[in-house]
Z-matrix of the N, CA and C atoms (Angstrom, degrees):
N
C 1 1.440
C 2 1.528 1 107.90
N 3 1.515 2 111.69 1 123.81
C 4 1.836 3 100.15 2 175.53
C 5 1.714 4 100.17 3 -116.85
N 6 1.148 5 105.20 4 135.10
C 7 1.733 6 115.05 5 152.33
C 8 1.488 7 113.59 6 -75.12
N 9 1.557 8 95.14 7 159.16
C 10 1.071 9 113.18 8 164.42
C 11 2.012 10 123.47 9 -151.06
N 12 0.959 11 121.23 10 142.01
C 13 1.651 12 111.64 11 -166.84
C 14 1.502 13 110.20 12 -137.71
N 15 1.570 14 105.65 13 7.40
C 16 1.627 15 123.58 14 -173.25
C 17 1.331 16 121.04 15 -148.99
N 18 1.013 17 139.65 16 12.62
C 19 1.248 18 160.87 17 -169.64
C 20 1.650 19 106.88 18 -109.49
N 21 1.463 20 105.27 19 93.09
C 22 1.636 21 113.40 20 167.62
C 23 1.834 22 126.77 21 -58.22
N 24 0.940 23 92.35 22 -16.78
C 25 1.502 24 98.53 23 179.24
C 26 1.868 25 102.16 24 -81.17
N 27 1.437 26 118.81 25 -60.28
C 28 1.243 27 113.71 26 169.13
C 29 1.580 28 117.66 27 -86.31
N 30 0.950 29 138.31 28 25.85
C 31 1.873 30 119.09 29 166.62
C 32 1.350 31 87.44 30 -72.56
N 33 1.260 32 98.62 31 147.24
C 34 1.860 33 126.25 32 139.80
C 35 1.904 34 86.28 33 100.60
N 36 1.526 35 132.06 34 -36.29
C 37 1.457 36 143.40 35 -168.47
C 38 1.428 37 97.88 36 -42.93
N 39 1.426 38 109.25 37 128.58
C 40 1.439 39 129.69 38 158.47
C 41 1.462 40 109.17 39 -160.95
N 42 1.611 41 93.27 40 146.94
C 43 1.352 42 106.61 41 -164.37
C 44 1.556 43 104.11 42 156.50
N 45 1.886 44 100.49 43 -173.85
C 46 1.827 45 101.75 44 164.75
C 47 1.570 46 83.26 45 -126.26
N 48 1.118 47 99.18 46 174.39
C 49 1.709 48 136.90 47 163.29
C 50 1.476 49 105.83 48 -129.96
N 51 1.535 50 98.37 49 97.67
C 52 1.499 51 138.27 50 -177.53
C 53 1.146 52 82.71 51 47.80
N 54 2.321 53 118.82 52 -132.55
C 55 1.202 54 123.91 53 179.46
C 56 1.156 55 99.40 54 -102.03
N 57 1.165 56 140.83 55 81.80
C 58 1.152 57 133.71 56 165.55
C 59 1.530 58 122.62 57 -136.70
N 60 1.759 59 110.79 58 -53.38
C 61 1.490 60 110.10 59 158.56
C 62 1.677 61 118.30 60 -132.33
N 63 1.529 62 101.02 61 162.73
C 64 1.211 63 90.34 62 -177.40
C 65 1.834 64 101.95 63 -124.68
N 66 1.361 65 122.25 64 141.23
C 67 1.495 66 132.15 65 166.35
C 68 1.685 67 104.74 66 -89.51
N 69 1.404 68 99.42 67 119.51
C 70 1.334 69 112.71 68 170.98
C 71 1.826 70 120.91 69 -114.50
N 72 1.033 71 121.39 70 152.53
C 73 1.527 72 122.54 71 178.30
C 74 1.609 73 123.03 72 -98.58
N 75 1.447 74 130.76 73 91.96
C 76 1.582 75 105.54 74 170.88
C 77 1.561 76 112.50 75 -128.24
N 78 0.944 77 84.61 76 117.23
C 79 1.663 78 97.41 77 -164.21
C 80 1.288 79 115.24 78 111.98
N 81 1.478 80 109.72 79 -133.23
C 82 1.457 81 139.45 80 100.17
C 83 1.032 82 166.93 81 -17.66
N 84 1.737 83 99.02 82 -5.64
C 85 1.727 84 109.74 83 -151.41
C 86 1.317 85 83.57 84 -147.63
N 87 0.893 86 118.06 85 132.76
C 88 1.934 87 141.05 86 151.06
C 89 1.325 88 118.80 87 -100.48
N 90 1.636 89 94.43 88 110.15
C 91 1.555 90 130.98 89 -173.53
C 92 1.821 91 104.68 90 -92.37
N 93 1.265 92 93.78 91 107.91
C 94 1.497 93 107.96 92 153.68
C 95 1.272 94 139.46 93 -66.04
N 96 1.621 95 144.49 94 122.89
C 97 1.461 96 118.23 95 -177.24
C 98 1.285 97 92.94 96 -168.18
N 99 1.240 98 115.03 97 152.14
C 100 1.525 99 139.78 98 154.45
C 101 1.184 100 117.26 99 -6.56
N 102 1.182 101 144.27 100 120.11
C 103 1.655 102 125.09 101 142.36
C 104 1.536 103 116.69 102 -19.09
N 105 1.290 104 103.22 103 151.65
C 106 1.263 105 107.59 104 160.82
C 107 1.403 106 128.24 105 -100.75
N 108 1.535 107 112.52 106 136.80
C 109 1.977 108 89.16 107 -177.95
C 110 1.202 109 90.28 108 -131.20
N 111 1.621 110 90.20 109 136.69
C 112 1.748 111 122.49 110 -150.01
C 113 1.371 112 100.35 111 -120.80
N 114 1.784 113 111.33 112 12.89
C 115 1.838 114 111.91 113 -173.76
C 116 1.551 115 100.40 114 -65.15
N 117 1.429 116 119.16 115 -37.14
C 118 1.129 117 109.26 116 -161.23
C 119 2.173 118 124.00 117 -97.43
N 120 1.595 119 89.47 118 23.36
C 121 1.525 120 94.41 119 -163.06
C 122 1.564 121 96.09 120 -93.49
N 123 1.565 122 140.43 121 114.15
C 124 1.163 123 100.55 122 164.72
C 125 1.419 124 100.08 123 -116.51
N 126 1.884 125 98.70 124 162.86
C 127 1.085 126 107.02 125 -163.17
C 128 1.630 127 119.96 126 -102.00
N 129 1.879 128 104.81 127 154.38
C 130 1.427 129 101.11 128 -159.37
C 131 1.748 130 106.09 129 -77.86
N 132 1.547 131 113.78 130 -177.70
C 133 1.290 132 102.65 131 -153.32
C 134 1.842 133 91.94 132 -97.32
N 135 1.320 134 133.87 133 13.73
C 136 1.336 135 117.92 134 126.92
C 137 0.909 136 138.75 135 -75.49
N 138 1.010 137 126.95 136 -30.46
C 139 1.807 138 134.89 137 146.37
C 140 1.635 139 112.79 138 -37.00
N 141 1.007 140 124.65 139 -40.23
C 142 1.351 141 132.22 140 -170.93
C 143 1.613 142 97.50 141 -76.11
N 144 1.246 143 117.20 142 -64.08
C 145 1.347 144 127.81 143 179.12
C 146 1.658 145 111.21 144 -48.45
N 147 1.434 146 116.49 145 -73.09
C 148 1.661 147 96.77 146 179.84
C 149 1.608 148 113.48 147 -55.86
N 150 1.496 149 119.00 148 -23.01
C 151 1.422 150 110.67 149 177.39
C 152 1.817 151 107.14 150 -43.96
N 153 1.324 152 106.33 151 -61.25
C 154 1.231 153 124.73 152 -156.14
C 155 1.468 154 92.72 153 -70.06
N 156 1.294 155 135.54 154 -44.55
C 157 1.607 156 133.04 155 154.56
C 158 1.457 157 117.86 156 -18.98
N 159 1.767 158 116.50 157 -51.86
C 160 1.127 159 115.61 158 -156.92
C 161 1.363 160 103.16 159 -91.85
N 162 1.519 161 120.61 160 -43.05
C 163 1.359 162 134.50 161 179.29
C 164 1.776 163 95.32 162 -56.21
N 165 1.209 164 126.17 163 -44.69
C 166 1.777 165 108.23 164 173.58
C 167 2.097 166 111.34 165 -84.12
N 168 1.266 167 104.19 166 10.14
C 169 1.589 168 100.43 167 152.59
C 170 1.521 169 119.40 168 -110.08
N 171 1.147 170 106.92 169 -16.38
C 172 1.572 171 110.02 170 163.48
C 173 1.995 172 111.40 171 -65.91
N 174 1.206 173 78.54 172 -59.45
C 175 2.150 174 85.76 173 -164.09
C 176 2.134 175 78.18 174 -57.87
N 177 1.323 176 175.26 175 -140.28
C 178 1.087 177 152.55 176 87.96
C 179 1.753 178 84.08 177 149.42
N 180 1.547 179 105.42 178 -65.56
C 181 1.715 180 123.46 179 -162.03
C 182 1.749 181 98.64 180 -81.99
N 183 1.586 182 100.42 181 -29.53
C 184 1.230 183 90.55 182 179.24
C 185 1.896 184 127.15 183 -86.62
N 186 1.399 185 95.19 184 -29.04
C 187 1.947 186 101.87 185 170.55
C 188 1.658 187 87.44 186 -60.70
N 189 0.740 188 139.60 187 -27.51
C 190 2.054 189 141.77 188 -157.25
C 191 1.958 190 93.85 189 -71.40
N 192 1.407 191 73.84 190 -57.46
C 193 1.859 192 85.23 191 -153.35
C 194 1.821 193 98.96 192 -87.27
N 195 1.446 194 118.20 193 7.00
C 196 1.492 195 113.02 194 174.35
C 197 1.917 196 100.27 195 -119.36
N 198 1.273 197 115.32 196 20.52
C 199 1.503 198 108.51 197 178.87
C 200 1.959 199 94.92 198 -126.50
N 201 1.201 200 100.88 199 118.27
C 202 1.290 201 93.13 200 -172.97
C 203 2.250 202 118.89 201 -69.42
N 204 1.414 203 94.93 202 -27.80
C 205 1.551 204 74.14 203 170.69
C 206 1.478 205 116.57 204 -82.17
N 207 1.246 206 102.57 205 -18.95
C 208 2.163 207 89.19 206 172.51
C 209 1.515 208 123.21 207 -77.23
N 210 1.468 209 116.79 208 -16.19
C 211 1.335 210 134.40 209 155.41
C 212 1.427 211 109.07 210 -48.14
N 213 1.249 212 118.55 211 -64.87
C 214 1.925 213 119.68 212 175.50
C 215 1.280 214 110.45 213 -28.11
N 216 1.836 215 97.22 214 -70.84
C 217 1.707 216 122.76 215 -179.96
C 218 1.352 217 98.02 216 -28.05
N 219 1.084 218 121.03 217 -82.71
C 220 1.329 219 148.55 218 -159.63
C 221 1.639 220 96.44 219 -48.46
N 222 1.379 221 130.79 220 -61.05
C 223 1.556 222 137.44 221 -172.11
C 224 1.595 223 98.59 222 -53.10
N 225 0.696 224 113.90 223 -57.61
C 226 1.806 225 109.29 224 173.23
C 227 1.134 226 113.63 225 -33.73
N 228 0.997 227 116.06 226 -49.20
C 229 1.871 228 110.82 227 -165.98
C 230 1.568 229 130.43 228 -96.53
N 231 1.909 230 95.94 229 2.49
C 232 1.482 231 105.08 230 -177.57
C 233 1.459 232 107.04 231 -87.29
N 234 1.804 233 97.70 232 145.04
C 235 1.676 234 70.43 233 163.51
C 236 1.454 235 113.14 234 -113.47
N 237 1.451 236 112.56 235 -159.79
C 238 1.161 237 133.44 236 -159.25
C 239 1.742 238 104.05 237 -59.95
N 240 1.622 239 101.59 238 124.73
C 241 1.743 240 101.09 239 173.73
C 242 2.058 241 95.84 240 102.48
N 243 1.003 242 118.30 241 -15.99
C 244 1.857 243 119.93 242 176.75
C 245 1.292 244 95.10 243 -139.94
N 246 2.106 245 65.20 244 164.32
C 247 1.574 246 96.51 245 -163.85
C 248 1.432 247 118.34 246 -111.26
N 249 0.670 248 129.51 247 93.31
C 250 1.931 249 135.82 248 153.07
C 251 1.821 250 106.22 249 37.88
N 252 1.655 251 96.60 250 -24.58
C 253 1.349 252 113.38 251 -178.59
C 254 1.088 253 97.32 252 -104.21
N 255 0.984 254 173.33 253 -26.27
C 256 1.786 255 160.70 254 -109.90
C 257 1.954 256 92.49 255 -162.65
N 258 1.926 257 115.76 256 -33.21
C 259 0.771 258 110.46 257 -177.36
C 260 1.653 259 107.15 258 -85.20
N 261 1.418 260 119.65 259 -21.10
C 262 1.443 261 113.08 260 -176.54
C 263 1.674 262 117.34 261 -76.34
N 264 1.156 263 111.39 262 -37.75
C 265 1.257 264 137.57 263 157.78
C 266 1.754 265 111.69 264 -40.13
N 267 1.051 266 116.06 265 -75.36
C 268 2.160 267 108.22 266 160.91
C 269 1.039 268 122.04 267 -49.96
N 270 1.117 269 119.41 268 -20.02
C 271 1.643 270 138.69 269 179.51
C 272 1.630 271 109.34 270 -72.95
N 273 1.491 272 118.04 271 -63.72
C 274 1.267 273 120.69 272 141.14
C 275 1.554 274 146.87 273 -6.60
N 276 2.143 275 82.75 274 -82.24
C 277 1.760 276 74.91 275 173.75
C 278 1.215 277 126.68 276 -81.95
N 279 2.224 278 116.69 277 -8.36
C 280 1.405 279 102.58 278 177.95
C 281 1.620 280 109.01 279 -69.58
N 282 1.572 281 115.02 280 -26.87
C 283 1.435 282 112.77 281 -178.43
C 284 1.167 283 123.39 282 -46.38
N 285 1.738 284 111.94 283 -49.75
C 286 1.263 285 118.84 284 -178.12
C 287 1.537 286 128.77 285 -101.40
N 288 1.325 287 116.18 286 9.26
C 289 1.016 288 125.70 287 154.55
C 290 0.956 289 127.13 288 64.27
């Protein structure tokens, strides 16, 4: 893993480059590292469950944010700094708990 906290080419960089590396942000400093390979993690069956929680507040935020009058609805009530998407989505999981 290399840092960096002075390097104009990477400040502010996040992202991967393909699977191979990924630029991360903490702080100040942009952390370089490996991909991660996640073939071998499997996951427990609460893990499975909020997965499947979130994946039905995603598909949920997205009919929201692809119908233009529930988008309006929805623009009203965000506040400042979110999105209609990020807000339908909390909306969700506080609903369903």
């Amino acid at each position: 893993m290399a840092r960096t906290n002075r390097n104009p080419l990477l400040k502010g960089l996040r992202g991967q480059i393909g699977k191979q590396l990924v630029f991360k942000q903490y702080g100040k400093k942009t952390v370089v590292s490996k991909f991660p390979d996640m073939s071998h993690v499997k996951a427990s069956p609460k893990q499975k469950k909020i997965r499947k929680g979130f994946q039905k507040a995603v598909a949920y935020a997205q009919g929201i944010n692809n119908d233009p009058v529930k988008k309006a609805v929805y623009a009203k009530k965000v506040k400042k700094g979110q999105t209609v998407f990020n807000y339908a989505i909390s909306e969700f999981l506080r609903s369903k708990g």
